[in-house]
N, C-alpha and C positions, 0 to 999 in steps of 0.2 A: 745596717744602721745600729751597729753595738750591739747591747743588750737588746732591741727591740725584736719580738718574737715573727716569725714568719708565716703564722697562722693567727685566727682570731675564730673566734665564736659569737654566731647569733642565734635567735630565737624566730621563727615564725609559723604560725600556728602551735606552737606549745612544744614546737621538736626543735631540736640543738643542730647547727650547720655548722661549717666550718665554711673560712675565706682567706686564700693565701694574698701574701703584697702582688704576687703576681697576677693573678686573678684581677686583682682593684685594677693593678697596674693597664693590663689589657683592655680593660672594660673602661677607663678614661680615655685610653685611644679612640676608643669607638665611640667615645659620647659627644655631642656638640658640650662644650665649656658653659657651665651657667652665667659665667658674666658677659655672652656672647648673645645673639637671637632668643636660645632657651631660659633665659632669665626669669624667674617669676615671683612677687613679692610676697606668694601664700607659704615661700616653704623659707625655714629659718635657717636651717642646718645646712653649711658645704662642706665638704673636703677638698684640701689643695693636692693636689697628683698633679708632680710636675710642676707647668706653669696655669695649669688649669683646674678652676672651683670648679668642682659638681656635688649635685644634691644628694646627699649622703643616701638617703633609699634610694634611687634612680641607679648608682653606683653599686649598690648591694647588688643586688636584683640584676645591673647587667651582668654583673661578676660571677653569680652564681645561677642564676636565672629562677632565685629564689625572693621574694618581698619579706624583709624583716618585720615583723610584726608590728612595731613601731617605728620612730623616729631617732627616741632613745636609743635601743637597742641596734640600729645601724650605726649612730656615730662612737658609740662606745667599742664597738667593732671595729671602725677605721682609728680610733684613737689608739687603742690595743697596736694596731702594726704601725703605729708611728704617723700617722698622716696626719699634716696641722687638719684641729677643726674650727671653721669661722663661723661663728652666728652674724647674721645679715638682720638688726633692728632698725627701728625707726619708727615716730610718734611714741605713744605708751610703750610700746615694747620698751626702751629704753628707758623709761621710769620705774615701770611696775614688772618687766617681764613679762612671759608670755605663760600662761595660765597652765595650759598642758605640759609648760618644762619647768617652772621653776618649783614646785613641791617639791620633789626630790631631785634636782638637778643635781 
């Protein structure tokens, strides 16, 4: 993907991991697609891999079999190796945003 690096860095519990594109890559194969059965309106954040959204901690976490500390810090991980990231609003969200992301989005 160009310049796009083939590693990324997250945080969870206060220690630094790494995530390769392959890793994600694997770990979307193995996931049900969130816009399929596992859909669920509480989480904001997806990654597109492939032709398939998944929730960007859920992705982490298969990938590495680590949980990103946050929400934040997972998609700024898949943004790093290039994978679009979609926020999923609706009602308020889409006026005011969402409380835990927009301070420092």
């Amino acid at each position: 993907m160009g310049n796009t690096p083939d590693t990324a860095e997250f945080v969870s519990g206060g220690t630094r991991h790494t995530v390769t594109r392959a890793q994600v890559e694997a770990a979307a194969s193995r996931l049900t697609a969130a816009h399929s059965a596992a859909f669920s309106q509480h989480r904001e954040w997806y990654a597109l891999v492939g032709s398939g959204l998944h929730y960007v901690l859920d992705l982490i976490a298969e990938a590495t079999g680590i949980k990103p500390s946050d929400v934040k810090t997972a998609r700024l991980a898949l943004d790093a190796l290039g994978f679009p990231i979609v926020c999923w609003a609706w009602g308020d969200l889409l006026k005011v945003g969402h409380s835990g992301h927009t301070a420092s989005t």
